[in-house]
N, C-alpha and C positions, 0 to 999 in steps of 0.2 A: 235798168240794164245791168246786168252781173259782171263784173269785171274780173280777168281769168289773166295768173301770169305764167309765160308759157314760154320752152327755150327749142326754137326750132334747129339746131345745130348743135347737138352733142356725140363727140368721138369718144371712144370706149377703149378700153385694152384693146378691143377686137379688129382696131387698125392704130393708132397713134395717139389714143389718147391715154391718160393715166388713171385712169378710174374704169374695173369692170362693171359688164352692164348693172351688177346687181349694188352695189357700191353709187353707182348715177344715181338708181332708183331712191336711196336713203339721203343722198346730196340736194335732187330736187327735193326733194318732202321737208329736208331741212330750208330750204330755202323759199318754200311756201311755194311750189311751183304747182300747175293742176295739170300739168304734161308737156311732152318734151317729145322730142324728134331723134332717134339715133340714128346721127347719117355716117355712118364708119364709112371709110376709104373702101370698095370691093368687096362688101358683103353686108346681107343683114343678119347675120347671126347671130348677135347682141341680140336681138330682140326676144327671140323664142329665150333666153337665159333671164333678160331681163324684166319679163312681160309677169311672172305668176308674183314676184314683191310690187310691183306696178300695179298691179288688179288687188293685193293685199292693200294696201293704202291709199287708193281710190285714185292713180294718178295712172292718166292717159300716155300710152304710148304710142308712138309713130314709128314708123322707118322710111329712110329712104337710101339707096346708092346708086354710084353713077352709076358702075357694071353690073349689077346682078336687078334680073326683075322682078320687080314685085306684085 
């Protein structure tokens, strides 16, 4: 069984957190993470910012938020 570590709750600049999406992306990779969740408050627009350094070092991205659909 492959074991995968993965952080399904990360906020970005792009609502309240302190790190932009691209900045997350080099934070999990330092952290050995194989993917992550950007669930920012009201929007996913973290993601299309964060998504081309995510697919460069092979780590999976997600999105999720409460208001906007995806």
């Amino acid at each position: 069984m492959e074991h995968r570590i993965i952080d399904l709750h990360v906020h970005s600049t792009e609502s309240d957190g302190t790190l932009t999406p691209t900045e997350i992306v080099s934070a999990a990779k330092a952290a050995g993470l194989s993917a992550f969740a950007l669930t920012d408050h009201d929007t996913a627009a973290g993601v299309s910012k964060a998504a081309p350094a995510a697919a460069a070092c092979g780590i999976e991205i997600g999105r999720a938020s409460c208001r906007e659909r995806v």
